[in-house]
C-alpha positions in Angstrom: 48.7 313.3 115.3 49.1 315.8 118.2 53.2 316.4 118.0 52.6 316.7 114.4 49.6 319.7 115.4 52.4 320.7 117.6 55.0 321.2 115.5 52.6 323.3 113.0 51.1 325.4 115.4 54.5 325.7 117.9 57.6 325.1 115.4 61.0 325.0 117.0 62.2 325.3 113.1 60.9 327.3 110.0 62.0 326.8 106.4 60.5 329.3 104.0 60.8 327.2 100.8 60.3 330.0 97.7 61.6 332.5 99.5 62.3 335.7 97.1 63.4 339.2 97.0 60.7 339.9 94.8 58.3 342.4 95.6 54.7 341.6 95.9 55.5 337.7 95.6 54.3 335.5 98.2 57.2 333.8 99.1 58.7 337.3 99.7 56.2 338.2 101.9 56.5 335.0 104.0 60.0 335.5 104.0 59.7 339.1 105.5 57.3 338.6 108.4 59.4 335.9 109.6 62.3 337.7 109.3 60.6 341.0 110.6 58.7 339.3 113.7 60.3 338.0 117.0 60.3 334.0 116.5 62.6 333.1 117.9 63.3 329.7 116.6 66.0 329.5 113.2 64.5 330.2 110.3 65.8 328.8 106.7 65.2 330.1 103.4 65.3 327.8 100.3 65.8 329.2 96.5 67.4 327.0 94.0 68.5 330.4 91.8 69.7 332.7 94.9 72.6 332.6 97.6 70.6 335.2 99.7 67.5 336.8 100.4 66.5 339.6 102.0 70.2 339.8 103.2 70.3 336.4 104.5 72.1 333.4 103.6 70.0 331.0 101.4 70.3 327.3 100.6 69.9 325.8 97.4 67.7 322.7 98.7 65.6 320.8 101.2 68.6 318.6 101.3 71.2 321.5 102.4 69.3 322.3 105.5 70.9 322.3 108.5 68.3 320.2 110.3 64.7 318.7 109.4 62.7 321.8 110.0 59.7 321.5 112.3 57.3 323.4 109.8 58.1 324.1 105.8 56.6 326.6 104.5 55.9 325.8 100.6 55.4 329.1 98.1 57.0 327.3 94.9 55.5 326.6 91.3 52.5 323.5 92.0 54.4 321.3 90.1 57.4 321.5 92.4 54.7 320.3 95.4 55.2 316.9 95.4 58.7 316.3 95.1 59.8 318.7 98.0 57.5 316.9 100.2 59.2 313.4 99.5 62.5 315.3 100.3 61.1 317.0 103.3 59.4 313.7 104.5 62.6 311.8 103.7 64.7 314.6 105.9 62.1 314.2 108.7 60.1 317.5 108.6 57.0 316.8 110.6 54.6 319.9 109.2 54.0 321.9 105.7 52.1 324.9 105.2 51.5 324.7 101.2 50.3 328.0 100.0 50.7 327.2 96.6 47.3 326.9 94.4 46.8 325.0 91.2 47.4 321.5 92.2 44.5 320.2 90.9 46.3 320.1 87.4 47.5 316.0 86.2 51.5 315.2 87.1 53.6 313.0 84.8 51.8 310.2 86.0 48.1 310.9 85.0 47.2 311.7 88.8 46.6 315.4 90.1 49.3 317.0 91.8 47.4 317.2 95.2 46.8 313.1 95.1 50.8 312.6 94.3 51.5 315.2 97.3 49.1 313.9 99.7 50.6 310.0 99.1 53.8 311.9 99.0 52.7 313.3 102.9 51.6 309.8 104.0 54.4 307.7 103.3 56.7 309.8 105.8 53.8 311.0 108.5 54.1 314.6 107.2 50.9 316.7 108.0 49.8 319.5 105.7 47.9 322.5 106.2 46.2 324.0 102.7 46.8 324.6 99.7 45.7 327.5 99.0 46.0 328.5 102.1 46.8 332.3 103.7 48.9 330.3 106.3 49.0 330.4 109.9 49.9 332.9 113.0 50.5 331.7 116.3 51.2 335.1 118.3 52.4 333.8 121.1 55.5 332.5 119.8 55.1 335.7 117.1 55.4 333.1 114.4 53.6 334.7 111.4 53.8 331.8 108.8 51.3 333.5 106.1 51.3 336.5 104.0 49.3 338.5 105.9 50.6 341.6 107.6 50.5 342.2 111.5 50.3 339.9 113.9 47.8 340.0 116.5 49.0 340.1 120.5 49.1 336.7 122.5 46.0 336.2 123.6 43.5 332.9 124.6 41.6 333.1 121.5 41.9 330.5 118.1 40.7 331.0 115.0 40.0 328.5 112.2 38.6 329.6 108.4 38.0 328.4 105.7 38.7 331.5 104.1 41.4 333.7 103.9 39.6 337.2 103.4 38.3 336.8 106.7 41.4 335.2 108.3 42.9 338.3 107.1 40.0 340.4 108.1 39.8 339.3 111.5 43.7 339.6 112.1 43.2 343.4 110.6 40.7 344.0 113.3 42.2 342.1 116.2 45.3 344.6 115.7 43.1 347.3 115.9 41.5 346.2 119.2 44.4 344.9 120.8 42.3 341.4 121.2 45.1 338.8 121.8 44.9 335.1 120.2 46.9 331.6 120.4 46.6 330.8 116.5 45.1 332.0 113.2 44.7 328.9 110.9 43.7 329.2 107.0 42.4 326.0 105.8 42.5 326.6 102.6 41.6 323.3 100.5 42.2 321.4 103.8 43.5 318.8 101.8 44.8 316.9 104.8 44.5 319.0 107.9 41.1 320.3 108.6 38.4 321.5 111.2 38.5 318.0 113.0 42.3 317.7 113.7 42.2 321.2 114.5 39.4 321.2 117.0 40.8 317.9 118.5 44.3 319.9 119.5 42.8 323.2 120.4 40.9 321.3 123.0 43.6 319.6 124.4 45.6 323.0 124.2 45.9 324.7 127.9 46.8 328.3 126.5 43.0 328.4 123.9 40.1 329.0 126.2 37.8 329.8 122.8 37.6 328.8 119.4 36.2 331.0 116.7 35.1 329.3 113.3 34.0 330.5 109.8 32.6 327.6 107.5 31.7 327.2 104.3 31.2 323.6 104.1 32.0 320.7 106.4 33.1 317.2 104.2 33.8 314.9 107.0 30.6 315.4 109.2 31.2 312.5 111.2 34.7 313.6 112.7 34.0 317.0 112.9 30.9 316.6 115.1 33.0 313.7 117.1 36.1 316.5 117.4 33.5 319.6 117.9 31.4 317.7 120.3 35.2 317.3 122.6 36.3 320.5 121.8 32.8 321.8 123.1 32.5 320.2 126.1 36.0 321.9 127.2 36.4 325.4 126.3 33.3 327.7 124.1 33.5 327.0 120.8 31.7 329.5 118.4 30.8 329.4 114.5 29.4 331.7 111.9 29.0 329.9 108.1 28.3 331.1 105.2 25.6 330.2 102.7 22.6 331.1 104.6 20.2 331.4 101.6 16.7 328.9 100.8 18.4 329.0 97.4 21.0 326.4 98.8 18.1 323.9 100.0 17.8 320.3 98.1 14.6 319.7 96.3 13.0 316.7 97.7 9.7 315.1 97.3 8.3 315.2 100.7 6.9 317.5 102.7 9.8 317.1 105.2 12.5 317.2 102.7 11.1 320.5 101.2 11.2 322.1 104.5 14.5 321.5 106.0 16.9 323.4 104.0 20.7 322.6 104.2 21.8 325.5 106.7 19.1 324.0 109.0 20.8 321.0 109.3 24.0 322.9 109.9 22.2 324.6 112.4 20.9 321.5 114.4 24.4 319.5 113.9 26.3 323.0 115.9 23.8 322.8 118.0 23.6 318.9 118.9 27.9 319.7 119.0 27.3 322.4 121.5 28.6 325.0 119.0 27.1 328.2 119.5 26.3 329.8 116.1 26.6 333.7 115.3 24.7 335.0 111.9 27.3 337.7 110.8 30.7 338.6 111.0 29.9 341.4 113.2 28.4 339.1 115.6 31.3 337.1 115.4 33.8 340.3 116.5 31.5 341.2 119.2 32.0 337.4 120.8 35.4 337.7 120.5 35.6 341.0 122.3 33.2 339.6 125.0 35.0 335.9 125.6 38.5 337.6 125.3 37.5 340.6 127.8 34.8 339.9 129.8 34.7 335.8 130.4 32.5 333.7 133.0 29.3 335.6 132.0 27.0 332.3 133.3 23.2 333.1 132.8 21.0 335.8 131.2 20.2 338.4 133.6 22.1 341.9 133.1 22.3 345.2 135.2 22.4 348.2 133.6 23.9 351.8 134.9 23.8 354.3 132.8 23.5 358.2 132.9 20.9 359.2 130.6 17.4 356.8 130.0 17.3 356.6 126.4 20.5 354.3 126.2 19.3 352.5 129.1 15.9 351.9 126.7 18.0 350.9 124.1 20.0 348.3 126.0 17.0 347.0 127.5 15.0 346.5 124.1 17.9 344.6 123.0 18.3 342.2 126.1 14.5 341.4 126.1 14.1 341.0 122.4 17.0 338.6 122.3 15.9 336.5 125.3 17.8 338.4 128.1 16.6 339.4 131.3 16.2 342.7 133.0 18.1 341.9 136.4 16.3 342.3 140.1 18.2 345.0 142.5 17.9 343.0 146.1 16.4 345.6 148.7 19.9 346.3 150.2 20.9 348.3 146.4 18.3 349.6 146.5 18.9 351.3 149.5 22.6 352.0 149.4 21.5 353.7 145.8 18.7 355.9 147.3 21.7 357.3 149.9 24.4 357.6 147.3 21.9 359.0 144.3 20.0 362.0 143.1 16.4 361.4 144.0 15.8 361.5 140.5 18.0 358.5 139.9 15.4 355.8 138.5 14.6 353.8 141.3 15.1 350.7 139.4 17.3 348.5 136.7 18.4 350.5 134.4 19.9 352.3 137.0 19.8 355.8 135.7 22.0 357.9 137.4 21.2 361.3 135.5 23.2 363.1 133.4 24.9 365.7 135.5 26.9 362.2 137.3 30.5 363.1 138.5 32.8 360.5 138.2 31.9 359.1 141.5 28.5 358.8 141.6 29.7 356.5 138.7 31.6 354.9 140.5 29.7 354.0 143.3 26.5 352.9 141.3 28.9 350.4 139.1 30.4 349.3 142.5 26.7 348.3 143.9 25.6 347.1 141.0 28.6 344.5 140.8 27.6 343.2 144.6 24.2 342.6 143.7 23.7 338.8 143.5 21.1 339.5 141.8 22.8 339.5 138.0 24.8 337.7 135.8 27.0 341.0 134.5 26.8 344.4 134.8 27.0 347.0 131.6 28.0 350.6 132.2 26.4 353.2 129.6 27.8 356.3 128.7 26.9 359.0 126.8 29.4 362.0 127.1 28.1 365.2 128.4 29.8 368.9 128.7 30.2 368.8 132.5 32.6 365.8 133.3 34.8 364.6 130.4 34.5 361.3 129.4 38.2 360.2 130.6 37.8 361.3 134.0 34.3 359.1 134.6 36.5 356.0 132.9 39.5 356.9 135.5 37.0 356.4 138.2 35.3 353.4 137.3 38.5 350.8 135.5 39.8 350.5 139.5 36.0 349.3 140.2 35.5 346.8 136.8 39.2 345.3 137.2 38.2 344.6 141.2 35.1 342.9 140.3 34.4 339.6 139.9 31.6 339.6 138.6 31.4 340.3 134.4 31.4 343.7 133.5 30.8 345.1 130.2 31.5 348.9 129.2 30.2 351.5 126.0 31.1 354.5 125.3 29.1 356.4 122.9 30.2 358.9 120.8 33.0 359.8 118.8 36.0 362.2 120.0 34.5 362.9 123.1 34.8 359.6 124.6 38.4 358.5 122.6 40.1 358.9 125.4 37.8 356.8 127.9 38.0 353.8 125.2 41.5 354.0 125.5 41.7 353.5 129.0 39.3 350.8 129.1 41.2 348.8 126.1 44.4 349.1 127.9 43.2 347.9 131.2 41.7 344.9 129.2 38.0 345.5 129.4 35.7 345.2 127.1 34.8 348.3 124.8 31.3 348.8 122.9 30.6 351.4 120.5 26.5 351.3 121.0 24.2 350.0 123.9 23.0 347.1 121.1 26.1 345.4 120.6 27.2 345.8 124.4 24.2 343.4 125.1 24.6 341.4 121.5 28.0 340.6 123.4 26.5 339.9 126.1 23.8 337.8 124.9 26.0 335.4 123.5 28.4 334.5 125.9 24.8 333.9 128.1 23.9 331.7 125.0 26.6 329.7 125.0 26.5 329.3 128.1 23.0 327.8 128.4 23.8 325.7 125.5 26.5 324.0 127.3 24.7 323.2 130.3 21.7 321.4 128.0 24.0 319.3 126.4 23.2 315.9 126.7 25.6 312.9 128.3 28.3 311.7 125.8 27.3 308.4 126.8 23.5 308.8 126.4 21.8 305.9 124.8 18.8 305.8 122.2 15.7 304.4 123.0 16.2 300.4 123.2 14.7 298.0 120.1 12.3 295.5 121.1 12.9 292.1 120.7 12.1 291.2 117.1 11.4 294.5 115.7 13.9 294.6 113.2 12.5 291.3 111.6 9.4 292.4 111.8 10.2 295.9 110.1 12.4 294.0 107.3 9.6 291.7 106.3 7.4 294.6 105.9 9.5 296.2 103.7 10.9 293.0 101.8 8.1 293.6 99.1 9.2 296.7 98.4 13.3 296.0 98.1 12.4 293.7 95.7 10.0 295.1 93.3 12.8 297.8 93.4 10.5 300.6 94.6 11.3 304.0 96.4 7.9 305.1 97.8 5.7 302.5 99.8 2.3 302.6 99.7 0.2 304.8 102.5 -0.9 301.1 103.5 2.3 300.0 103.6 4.3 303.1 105.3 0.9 302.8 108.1 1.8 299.6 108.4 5.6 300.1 109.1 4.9 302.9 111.8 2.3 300.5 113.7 5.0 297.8 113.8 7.5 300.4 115.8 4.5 301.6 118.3 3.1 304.7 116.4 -0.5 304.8 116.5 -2.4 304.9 112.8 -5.7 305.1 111.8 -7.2 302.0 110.4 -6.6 301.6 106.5 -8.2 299.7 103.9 -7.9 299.2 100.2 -9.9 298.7 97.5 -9.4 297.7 93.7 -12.7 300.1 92.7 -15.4 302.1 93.3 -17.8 299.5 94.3 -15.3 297.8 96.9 -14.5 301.2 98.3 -18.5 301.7 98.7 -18.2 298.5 100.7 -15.8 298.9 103.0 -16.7 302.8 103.5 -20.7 300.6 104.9 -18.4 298.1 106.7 -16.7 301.3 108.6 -19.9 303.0 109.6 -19.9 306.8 110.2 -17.8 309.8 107.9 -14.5 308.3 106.0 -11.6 309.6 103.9 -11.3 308.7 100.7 -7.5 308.6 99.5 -6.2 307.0 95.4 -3.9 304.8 96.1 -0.8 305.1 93.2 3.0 304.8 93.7 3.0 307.7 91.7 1.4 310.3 93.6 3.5 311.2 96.9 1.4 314.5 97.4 -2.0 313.1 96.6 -4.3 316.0 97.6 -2.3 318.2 94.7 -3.7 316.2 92.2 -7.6 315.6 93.8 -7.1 312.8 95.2 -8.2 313.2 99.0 -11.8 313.3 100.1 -12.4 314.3 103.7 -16.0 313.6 105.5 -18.0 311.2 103.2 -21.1 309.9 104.5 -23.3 307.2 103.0 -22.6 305.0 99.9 -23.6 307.7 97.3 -21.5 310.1 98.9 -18.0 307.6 98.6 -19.2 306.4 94.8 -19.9 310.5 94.2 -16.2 311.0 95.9 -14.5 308.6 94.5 -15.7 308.5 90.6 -14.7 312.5 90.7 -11.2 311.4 92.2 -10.9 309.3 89.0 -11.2 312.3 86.8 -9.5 314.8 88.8 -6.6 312.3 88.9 -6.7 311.5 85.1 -6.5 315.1 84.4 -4.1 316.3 86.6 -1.2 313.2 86.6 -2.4 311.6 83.4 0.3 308.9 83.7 -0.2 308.0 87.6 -0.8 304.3 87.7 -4.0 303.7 89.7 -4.1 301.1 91.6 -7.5 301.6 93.3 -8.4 303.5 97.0 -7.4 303.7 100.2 -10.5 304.2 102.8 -10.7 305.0 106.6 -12.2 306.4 109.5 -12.7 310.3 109.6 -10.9 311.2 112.9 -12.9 314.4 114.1 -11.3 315.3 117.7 -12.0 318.4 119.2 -9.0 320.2 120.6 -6.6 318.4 118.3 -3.8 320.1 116.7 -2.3 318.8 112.9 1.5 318.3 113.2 4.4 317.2 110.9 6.9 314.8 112.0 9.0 313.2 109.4 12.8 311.9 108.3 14.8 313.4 105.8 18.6 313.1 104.3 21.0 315.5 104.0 23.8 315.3 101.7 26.8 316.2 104.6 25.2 315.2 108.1 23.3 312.4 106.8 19.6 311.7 108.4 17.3 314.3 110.4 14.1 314.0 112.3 11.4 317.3 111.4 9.1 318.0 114.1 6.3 320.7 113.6 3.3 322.4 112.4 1.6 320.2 109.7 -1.4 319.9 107.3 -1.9 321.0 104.1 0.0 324.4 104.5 2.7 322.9 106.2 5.2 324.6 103.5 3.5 328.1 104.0 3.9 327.9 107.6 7.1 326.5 108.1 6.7 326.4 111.6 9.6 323.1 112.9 12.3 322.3 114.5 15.2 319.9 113.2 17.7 317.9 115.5 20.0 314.9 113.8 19.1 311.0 114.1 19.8 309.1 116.7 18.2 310.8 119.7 17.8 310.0 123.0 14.6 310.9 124.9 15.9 314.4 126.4 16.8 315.4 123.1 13.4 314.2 121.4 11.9 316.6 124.6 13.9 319.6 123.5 12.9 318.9 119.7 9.2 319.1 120.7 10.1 322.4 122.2 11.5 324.4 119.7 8.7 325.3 116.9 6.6 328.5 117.5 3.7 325.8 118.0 5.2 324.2 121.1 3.3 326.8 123.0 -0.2 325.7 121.7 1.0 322.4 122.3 0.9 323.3 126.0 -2.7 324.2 126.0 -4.1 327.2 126.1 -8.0 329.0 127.1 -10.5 326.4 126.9 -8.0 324.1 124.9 -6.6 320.8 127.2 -2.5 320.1 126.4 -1.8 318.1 124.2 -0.6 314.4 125.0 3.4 315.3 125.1 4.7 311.9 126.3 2.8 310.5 123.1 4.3 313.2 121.0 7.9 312.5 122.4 7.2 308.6 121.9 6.3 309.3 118.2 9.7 311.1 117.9 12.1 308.4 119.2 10.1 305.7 118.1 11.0 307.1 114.4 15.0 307.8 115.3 14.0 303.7 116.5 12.7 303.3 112.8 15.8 305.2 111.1 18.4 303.1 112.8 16.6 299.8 112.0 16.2 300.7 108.3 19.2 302.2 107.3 18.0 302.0 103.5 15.0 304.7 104.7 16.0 308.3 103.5 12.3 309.9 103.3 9.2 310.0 105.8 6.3 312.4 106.7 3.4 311.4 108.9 1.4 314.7 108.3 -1.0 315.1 109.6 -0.4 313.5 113.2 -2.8 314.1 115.1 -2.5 314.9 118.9 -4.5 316.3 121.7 -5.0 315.1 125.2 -6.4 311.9 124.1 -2.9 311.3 122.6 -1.7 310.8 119.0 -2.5 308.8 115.7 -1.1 309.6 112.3 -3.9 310.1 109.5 -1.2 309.8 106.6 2.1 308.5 105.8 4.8 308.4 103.2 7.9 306.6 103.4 10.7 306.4 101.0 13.9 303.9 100.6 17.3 304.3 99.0 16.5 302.2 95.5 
């Protein structure tokens, strides 16, 4: 798979098949930034109606080429697709780039023009990018294999996209910045060659130290998170996708399947990869500039010099409120700044060195700041001024930020006045911000990634062990319902299959009527919950069927005759099939979480861990992480909801029981991977405070 990768992204051969003279047509266009760039390989160009193009000679076929050419670049008519790649297959061509749209249209044989190309590909080994693709670039062999103008320099940067605005976008402003890159790679379709095969080579690839990506939709999730998870571990590997909004979220019956919407689950299946994810494609620029310019920024902690505090403000708001931190000066800055500076200067990070600051009081404060051990980068700020011109400050300081080390980051505010200082710093290869904010937005990512990759867990860690048994246990539990051909258990039932895997429940009981739930409510003793019992009714306090507290038989035969009603009126064709009764659990201190399974359409199964009760919608307070985990990853999932904090106690209020908690969670990833048939689950609430855990209610769902 590789030398075929190989021989796409690094051709020794080019055939333009299509090529024209024709103005504005896309096989002219391919034609001419071939021609135009400095490949230096041989490159063919095929029409059937032409002896030359663009002044060049021009064969008539696939089959008049000199050679089988490395990569073939297809920009004729869709139904011409599948019958050049037999002829290049059968000449040995080991690549295609297929531009051409429309070949989801029927061939002569009833089956779409992409199915007869694709068996077409397979029979010879011939790999194929698209179609409806933009094509490809690989600058540092100034192969431009695509209809977009420019090429961007060499650099160490990929790029991968599943669109071909922003391919083109991002070339556009990569020229612009003079930020260098190995490849640009349009999917297009990605008929055959996609993300996975992709990641798999890049990470292999000595000359790509970063890979950008824009998705819109993954199809294979199992070998892309297999390829991005490699790719990840090797070089940083950043993403921004599309299709952000609620409206794209799957209705679902359950709590936790109304709460997890679809970019969630893309979020925790980047995140369990080691992908770092960017919102916009602003964000996504800014990353590039800071990975291509300013690499080996390692932790969050950023000095700042600049010559006037109200930048220095604005740069610090930014770091703090995305989860930087303001970096320590060690005594010995300190005191080499108090000798060098005004005594004005600020004493402290930001280093304000004042707006009168020659060039070499510049100079000197970048050069102190870089020795300090005590950050992860430095960021020079600034803001021009009428006494020293802008280029003249950036003269002093480029010998200083090349010299270093250590990460340094540069912005230059302002518009004309500081030109000529951003064209210094460009040139010398350093990286260039326009405002303080996206200096440390820069910054702040590369520190994010960062982190990520050093919380990633082990390839080869393990889930949590099944005991002995279990899965007979758990399969004669649920044998009932597989064959009455039910989805939703019972609350008995679903209770029933959590205290089999370990998870503590509260005691349930059920009762045909009003009488027997009068009974066993005497039997319990104390305050009880009343609950209808129905495999109707999934959310059973919508409809009046929950009653919290009763004490005494009137009380339950009160409690439970109104449930009757309420539930007749509200879900008038809910089949009853009597109550479920059981201890009130009143514990002091205890907080009501959600922790559940749901089933996404691309990554497959997803634990939800969170805030729960009955506004468990309103608050959407969780975090989401993909099945299976293993106990570090059920730790960090425990972490990441806002309610994590009260979790850890707080005033008067004991911690919870975490161990308990993180037991619950992998005892249910335990539960997915024994019951493969089990798409849907909430226990809300679950109960836990120091005492530990027990889940008041359950719902559990199966594939029919």
């Amino acid at each position: 798979m590789h030398t075929s990768l190989h021989c796409l992204l690094n051709p020794r051969s080019v055939a333009v098949i299509g090529a024209s003279d024709r103005e504005r047509s896309v096989g002219g266009q391919v034609a001419r930034n071939l021609l135009e760039s400095r490949y230096a390989g041989p490159v063919w160009l095929v029409n059937a109606h032409r002896a030359a193009v663009a002044g060049r000679p021009c064969f008539q076929s696939v089959a008049q080429l000199p050679d089988a050419p490395d990569l073939a670049i297809l920009c004729t008519p869709a139904p011409t697709i599948p019958g050049l790649v037999r002829e290049l297959g059968a000449r040995g061509g080991r690549a295609v780039v297929l531009i051409t749209a429309g070949l989801e249209a029927p061939g002569e044989d009833g089956r779409s023009l992409l199915a007869q190309t694709l068996a077409e590909a397979r029979k010879s080994g011939l790999r194929i990018l698209g179609p409806n693709c933009v094509g490809l670039l690989s600058p540092a062999i100034a192969l431009n294999a695509s209809f977009a103008r420019g090429l961007a320099p060499p650099g160490q940067l990929a790029f991968i996209a599943q669109s071909g605005a922003l391919t083109t976008a991002l070339l556009d402003w990569a020229c612009a910045q003079d930020i260098g890159f190995t490849h640009f790679i349009s999917l297009g379709n990605a008929s055959d060659i996609g993300f996975p095969e992709l990641l798999a080579y890049l990470a292999d690839e000595a000359a790509t130290t970063a890979i950008l990506l824009y998705v819109e939709a993954i199809t294979d999730a199992a070998a892309f998170l297999a390829a991005a998870t490699r790719a990840a571990r090797a070089k940083p590997v950043i993403v921004v996708k599309s299709g952000r909004a609620p409206e794209g979220a799957r209705a679902a019956a359950s709590h936790t399947g109304a709460l997890a919407g679809a970019d969630e689950v893309y979020d925790a299946a980047f995140r369990r990869a080691g992908l770092l994810r960017v919102n916009t494609t602003r964000e996504l620029f800014e990353v590039a500039e800071t990975l291509a310019r300013c690499p080996g920024i390692q932790g969050p902690r950023l000095a700042i010099v600049s010559n006037g505090g109200g930048p220095a403000i604005l740069a610090t708001d930014a770091l703090i409120a995305g989860g930087g931190q303001l970096a320590g000066l060690a005594p010995p800055t300190l005191a080499a700044l108090d000798a060098a500076l005004p005594p004005l200067w600020s004493h402290a990070n930001p280093i304000d060195i004042v707006g009168d600051a020659p060039p070499e009081r510049y100079a000197l404060a970048l050069r102190e700041a870089l020795a300090d051990p005590g950050n992860d980068a430095v960021l020079l700020i600034h803001a021009p001024t009428a006494i020293v011109p802008a280029e003249l400050i950036a003269q002093a300081c480029i010998p200083v930020m090349r010299a270093s080390r250590r990460p340094v980051l540069s912005c230059w505010m302002g518009g004309g006045a500081v030109s000529a200082a951003i064209r210094l710093c460009s040139a010398a290869g350093l990286a260039v911000y326009d405002t303080p904010e996206e200096a440390v937005e820069g910054f702040l990512q590369a520190s994010r990634r960062e982190q990520l990759r050093q919380s990633l867990p082990a390839l080869d860690a393990v889930p949590v062990p099944a005991p002995a048994g279990l899965g007979q246990a758990l399969a004669a539990l649920l044998a009932p319902v597989r064959q009455a051909r039910r989805e939703w258990l019972t609350e008995p039932q679903a209770k029933a299959v959590l205290a089999a895997c370990g998870i503590p429940v509260v005691g349930t009981q059920t009762a045909r009527d009003v009488a027997q739930a009068v009974a066993l409510a005497e039997s319990i003793g104390g305050r009880v919950v009343l609950k209808i019992l129905s495999p109707d009714l999934t959310h059973k306090s919508d409809v009046g069927g929950v009653a919290l507290g009763l004490a005494g038989a009137e009380a339950v035969a009160a409690a439970a005759r109104a449930m009757l009603a309420a539930v007749a009126r509200n879900a008038p064709t809910a089949r009853i099939e009597g109550f479920a009764v059981q201890p009130m659990i009143e514990r002091a201190t205890s907080q009501e979480l959600l922790v559940g399974i749901a089933t996404d359409a691309t990554f497959g199964r997803f634990v939800v861990f969170g805030a729960g009760g009955k506004a468990v919608e309103v608050l959407a307070d969780r975090g989401i992480d993909l099945l299976p985990l293993d106990r570090a990853q059920a730790r960090a999932l425990i972490r990441r909801p806002r309610i994590a904090r009260l979790l850890q106690g707080y005033r008067d209020t004991p911690a919870v029981d975490l161990a308990a908690l993180e037991e619950v969670v992998l005892r249910l990833s335990l539960l997915a991977s024994l019951v493969p048939d089990l798409v849907e689950l909430d226990i809300n609430p679950l109960l836990a405070s120091a005492q530990g855990v027990i889940a008041l209610d359950a719902r559990m769902r199966l594939r029919r």
